[in-house]
PDB file of N, CA, C, O and CB in Angstrom:
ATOM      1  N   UNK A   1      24.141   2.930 -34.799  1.00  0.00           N
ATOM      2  CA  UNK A   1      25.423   2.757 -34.150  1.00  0.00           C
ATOM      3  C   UNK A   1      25.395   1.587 -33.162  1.00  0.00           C
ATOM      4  O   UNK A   1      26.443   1.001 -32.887  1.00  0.00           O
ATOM      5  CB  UNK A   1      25.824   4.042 -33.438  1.00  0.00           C
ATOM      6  N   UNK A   2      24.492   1.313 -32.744  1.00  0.00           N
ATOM      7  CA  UNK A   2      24.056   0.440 -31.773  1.00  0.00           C
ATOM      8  C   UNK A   2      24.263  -1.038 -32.139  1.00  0.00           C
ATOM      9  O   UNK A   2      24.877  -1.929 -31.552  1.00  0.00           O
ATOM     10  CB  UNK A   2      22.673   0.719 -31.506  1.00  0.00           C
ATOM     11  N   UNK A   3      23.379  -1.026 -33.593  1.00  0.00           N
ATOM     12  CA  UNK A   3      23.599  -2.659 -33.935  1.00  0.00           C
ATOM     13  C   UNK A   3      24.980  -3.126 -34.241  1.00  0.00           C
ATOM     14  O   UNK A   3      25.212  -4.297 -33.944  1.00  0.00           O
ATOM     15  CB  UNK A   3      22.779  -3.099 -35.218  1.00  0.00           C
ATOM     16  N   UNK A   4      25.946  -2.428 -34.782  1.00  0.00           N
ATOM     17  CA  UNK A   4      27.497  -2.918 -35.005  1.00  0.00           C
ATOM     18  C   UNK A   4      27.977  -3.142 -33.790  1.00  0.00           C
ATOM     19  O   UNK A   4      28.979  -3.840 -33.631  1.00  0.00           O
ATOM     20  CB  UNK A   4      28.493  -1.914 -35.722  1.00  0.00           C
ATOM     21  N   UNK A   5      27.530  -2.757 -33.101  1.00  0.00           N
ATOM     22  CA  UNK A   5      28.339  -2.671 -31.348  1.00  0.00           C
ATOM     23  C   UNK A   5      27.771  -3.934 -30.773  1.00  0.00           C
ATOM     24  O   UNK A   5      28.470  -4.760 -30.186  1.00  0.00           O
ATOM     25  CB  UNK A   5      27.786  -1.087 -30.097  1.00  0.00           C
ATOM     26  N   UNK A   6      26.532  -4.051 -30.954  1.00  0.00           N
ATOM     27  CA  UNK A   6      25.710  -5.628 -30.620  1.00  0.00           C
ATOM     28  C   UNK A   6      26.264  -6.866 -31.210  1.00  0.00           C
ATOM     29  O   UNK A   6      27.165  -7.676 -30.990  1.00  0.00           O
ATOM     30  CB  UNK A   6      24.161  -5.679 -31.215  1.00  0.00           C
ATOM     31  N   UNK A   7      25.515  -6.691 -31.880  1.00  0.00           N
ATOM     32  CA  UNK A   7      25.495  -7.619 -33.318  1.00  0.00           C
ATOM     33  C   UNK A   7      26.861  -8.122 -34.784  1.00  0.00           C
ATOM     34  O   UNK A   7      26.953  -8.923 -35.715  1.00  0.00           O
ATOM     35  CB  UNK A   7      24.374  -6.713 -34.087  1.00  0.00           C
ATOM     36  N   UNK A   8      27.623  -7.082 -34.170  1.00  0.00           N
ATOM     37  CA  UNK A   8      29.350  -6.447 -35.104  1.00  0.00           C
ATOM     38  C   UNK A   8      30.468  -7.510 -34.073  1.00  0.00           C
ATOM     39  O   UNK A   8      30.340  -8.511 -33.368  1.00  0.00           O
ATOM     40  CB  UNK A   8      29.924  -3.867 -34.708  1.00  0.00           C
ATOM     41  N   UNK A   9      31.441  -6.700 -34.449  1.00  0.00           N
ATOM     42  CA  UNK A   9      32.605  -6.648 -33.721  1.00  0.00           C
ATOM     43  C   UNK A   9      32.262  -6.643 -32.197  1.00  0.00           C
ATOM     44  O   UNK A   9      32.331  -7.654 -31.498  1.00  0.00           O
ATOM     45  CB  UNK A   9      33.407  -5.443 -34.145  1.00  0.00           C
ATOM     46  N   UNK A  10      31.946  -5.607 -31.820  1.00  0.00           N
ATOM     47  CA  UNK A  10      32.879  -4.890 -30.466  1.00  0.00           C
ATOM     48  C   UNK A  10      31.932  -6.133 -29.193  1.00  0.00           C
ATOM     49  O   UNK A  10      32.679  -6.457 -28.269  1.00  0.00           O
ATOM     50  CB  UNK A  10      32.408  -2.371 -30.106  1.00  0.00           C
ATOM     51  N   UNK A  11      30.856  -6.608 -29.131  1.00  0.00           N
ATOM     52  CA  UNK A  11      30.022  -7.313 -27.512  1.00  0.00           C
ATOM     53  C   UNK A  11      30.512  -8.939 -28.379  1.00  0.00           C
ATOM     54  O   UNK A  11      30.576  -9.888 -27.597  1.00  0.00           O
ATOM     55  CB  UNK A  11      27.393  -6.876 -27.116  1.00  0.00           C
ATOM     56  N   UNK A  12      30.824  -9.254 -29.804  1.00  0.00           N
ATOM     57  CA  UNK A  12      31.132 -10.394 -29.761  1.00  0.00           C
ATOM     58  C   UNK A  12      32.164 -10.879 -29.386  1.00  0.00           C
ATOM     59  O   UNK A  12      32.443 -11.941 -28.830  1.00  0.00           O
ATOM     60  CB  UNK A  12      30.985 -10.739 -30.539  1.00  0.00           C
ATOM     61  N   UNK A  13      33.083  -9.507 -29.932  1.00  0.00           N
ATOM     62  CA  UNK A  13      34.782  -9.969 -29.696  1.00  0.00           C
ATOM     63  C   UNK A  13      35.144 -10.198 -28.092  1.00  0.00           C
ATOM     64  O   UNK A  13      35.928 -10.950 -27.513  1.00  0.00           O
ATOM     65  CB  UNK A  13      35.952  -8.568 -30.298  1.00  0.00           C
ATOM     66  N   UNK A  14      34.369  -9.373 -27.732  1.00  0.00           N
ATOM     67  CA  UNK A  14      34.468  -8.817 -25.899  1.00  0.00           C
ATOM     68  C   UNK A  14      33.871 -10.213 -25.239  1.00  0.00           C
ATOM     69  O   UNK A  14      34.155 -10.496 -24.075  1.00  0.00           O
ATOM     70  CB  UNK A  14      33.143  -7.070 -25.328  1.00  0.00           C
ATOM     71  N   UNK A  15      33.151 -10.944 -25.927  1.00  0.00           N
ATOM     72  CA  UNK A  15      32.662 -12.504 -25.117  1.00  0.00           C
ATOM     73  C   UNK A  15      33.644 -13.280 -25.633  1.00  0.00           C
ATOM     74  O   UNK A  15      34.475 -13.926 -24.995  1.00  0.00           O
ATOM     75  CB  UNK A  15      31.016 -13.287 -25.492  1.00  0.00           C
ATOM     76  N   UNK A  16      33.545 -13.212 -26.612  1.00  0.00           N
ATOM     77  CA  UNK A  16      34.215 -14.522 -26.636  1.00  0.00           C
ATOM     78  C   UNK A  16      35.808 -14.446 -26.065  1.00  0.00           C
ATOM     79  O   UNK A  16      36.422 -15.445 -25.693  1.00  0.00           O
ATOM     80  CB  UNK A  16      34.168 -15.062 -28.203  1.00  0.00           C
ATOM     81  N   UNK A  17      36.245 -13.364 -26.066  1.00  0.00           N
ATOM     82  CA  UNK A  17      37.087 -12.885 -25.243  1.00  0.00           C
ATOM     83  C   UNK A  17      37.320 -13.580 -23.286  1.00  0.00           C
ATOM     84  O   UNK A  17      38.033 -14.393 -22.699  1.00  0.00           O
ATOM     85  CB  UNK A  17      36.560 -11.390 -25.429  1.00  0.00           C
ATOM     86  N   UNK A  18      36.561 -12.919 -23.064  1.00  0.00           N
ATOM     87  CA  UNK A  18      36.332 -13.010 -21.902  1.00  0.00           C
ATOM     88  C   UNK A  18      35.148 -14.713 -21.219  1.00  0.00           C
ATOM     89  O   UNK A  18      34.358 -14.687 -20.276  1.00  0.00           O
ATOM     90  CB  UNK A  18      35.725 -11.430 -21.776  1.00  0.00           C
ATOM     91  N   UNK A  19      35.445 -15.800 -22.026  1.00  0.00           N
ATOM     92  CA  UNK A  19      34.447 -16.647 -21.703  1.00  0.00           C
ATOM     93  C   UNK A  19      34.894 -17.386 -21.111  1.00  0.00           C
ATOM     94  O   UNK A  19      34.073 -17.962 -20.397  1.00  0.00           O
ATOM     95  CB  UNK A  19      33.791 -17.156 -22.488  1.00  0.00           C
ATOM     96  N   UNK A  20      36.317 -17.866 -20.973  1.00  0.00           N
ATOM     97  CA  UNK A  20      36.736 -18.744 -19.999  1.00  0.00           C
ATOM     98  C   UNK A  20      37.182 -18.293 -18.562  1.00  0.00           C
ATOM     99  O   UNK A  20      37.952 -18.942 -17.855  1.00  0.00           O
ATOM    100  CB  UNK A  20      37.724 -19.391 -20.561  1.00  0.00           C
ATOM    101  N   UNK A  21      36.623 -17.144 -18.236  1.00  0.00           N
ATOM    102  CA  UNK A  21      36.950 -16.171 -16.998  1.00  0.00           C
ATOM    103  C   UNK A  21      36.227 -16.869 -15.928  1.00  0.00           C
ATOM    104  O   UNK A  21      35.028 -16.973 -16.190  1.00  0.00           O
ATOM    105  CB  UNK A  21      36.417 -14.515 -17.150  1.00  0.00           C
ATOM    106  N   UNK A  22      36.596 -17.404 -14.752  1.00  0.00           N
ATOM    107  CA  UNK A  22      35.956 -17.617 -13.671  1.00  0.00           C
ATOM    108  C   UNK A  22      34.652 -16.446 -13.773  1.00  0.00           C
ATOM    109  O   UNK A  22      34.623 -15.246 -14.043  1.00  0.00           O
ATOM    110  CB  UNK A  22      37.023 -17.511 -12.405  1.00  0.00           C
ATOM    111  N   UNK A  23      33.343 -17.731 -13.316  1.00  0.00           N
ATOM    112  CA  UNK A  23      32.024 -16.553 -12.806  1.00  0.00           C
ATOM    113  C   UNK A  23      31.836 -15.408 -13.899  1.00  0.00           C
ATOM    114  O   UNK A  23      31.391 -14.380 -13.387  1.00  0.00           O
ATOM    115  CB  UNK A  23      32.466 -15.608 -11.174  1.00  0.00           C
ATOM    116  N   UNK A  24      32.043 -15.325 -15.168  1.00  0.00           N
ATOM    117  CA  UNK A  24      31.472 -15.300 -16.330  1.00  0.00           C
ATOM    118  C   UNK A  24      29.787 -15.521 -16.643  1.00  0.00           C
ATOM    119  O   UNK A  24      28.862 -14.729 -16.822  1.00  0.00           O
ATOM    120  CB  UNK A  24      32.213 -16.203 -16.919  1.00  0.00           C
ATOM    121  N   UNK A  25      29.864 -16.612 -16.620  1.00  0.00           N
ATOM    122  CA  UNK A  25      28.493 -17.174 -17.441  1.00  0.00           C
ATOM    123  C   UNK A  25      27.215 -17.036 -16.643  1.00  0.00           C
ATOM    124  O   UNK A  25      26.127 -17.337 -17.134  1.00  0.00           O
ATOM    125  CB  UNK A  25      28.600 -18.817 -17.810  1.00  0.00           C
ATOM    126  N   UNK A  26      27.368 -16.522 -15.255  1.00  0.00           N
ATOM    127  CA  UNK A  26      26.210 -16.352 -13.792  1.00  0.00           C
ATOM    128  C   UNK A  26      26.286 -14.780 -14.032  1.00  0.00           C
ATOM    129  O   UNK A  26      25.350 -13.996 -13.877  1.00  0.00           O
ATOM    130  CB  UNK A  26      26.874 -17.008 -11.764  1.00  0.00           C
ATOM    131  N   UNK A  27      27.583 -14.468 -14.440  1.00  0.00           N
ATOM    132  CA  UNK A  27      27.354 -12.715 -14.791  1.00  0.00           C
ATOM    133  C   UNK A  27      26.671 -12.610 -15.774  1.00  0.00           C
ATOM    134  O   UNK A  27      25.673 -11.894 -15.691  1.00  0.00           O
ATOM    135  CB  UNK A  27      28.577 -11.786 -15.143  1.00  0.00           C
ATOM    136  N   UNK A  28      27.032 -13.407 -17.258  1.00  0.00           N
ATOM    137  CA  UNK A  28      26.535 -12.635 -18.163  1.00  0.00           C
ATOM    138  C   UNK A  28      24.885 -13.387 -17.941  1.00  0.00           C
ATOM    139  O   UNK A  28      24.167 -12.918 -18.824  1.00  0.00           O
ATOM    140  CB  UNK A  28      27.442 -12.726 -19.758  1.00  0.00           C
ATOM    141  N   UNK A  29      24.161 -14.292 -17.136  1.00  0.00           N
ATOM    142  CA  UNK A  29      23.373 -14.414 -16.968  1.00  0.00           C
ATOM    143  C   UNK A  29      21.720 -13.503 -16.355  1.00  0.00           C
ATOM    144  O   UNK A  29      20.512 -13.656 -16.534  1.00  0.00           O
ATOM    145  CB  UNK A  29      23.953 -15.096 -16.667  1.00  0.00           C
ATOM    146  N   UNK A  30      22.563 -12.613 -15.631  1.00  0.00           N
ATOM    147  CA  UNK A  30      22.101 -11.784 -14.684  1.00  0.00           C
ATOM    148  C   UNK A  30      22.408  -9.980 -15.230  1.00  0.00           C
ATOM    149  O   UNK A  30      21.709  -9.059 -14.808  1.00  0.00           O
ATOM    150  CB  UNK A  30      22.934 -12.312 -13.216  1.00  0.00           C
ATOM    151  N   UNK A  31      23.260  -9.831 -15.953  1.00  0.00           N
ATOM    152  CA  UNK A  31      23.419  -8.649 -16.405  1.00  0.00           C
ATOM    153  C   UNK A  31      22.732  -8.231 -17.889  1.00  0.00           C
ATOM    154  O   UNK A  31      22.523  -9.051 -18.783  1.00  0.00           O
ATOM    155  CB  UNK A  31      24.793  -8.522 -16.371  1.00  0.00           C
ATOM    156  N   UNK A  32      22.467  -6.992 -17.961  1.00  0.00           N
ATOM    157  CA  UNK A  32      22.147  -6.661 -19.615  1.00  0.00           C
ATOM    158  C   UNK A  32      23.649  -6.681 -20.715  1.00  0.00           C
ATOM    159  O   UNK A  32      24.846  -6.490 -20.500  1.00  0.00           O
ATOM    160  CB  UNK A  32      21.385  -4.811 -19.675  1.00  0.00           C
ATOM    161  N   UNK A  33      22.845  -7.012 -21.933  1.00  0.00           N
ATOM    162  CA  UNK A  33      24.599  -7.220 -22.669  1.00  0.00           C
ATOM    163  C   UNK A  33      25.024  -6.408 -23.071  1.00  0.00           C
ATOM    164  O   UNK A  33      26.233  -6.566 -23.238  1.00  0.00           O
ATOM    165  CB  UNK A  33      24.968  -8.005 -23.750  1.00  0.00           C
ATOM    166  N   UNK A  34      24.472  -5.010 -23.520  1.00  0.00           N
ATOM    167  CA  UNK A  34      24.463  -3.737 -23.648  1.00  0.00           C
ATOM    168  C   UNK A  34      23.913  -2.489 -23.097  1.00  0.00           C
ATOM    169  O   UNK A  34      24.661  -1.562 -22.785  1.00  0.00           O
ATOM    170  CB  UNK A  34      24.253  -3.733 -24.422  1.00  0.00           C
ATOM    171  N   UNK A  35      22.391  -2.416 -22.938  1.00  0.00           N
ATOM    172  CA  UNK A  35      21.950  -1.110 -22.722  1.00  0.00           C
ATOM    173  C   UNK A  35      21.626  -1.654 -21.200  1.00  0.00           C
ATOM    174  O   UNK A  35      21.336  -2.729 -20.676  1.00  0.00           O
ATOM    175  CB  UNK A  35      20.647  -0.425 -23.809  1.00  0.00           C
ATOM    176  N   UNK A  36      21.852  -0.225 -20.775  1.00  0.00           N
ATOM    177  CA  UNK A  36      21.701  -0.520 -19.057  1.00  0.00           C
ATOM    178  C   UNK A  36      19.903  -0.463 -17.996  1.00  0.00           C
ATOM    179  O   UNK A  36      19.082   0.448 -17.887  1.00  0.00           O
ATOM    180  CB  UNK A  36      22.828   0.989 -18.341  1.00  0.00           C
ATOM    181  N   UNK A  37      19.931  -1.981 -17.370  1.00  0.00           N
ATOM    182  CA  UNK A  37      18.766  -2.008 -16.887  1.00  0.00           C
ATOM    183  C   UNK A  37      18.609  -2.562 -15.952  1.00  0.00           C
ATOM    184  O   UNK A  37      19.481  -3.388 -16.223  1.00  0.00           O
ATOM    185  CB  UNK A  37      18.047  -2.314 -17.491  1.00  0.00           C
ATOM    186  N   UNK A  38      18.104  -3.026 -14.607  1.00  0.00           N
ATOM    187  CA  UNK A  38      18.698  -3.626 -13.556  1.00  0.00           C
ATOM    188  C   UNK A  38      18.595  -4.931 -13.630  1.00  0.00           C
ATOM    189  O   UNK A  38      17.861  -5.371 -14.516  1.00  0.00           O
ATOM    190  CB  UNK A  38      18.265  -3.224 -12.431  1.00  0.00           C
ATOM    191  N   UNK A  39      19.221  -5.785 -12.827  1.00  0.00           N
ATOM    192  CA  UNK A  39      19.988  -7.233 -13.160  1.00  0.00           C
ATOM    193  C   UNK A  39      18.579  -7.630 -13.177  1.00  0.00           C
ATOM    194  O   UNK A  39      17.605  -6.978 -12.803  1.00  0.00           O
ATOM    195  CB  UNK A  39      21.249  -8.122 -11.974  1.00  0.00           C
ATOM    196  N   UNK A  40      18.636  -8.868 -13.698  1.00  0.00           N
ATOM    197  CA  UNK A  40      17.653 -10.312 -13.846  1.00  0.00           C
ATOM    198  C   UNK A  40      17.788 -10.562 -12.602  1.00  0.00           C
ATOM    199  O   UNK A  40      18.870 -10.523 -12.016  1.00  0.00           O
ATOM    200  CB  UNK A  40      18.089 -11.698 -14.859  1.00  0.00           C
ATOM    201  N   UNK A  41      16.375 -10.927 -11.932  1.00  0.00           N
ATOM    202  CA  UNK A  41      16.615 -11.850 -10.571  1.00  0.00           C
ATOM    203  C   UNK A  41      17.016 -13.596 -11.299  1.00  0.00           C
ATOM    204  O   UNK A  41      16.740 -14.117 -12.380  1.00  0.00           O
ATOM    205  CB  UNK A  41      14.759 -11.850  -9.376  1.00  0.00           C
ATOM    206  N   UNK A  42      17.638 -13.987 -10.300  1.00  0.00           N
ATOM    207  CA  UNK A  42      18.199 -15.677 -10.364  1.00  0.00           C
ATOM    208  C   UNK A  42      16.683 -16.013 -10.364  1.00  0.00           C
ATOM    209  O   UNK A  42      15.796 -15.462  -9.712  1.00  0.00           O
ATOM    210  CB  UNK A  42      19.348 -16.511  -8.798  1.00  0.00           C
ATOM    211  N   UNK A  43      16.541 -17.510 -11.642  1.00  0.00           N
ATOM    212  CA  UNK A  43      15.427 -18.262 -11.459  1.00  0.00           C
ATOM    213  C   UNK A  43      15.839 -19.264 -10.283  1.00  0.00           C
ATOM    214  O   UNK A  43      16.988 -19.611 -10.011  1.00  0.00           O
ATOM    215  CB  UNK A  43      14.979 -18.954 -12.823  1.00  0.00           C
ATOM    216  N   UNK A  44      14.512 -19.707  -9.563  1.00  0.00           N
ATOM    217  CA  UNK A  44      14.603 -20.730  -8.902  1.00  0.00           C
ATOM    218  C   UNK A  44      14.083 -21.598  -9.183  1.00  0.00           C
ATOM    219  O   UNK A  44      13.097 -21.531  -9.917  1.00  0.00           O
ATOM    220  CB  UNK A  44      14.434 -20.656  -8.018  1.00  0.00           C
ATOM    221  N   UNK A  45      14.640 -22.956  -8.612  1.00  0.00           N
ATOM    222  CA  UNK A  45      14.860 -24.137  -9.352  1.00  0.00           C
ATOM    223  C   UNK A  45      13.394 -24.992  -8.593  1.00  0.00           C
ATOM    224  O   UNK A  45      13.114 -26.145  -8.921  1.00  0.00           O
ATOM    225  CB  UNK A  45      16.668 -24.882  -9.065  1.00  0.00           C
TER     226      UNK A  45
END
């Protein structure tokens, strides 16, 4: 059930959806894209 929801329809439609949203791309940087786990720390430069 998992991979159609990934890999399918429902997390692609939902980005590309949502990609020209202000502060988007630092979210989806830092967050998991599905299963829940705590954020990515920011790399430093």
């Amino acid at each position: 059930m998992s991979y159609p929801l990934i890999g399918g329809s429902g997390k692609r439609l939902l980005e590309r959806h949502m990609a020209d949203r202000p502060g988007r791309a630092e979210y989806a940087a830092r967050t998991s894209g599905f299963f829940p786990r705590p954020p990515r720390r920011p790399r430093s430069a």
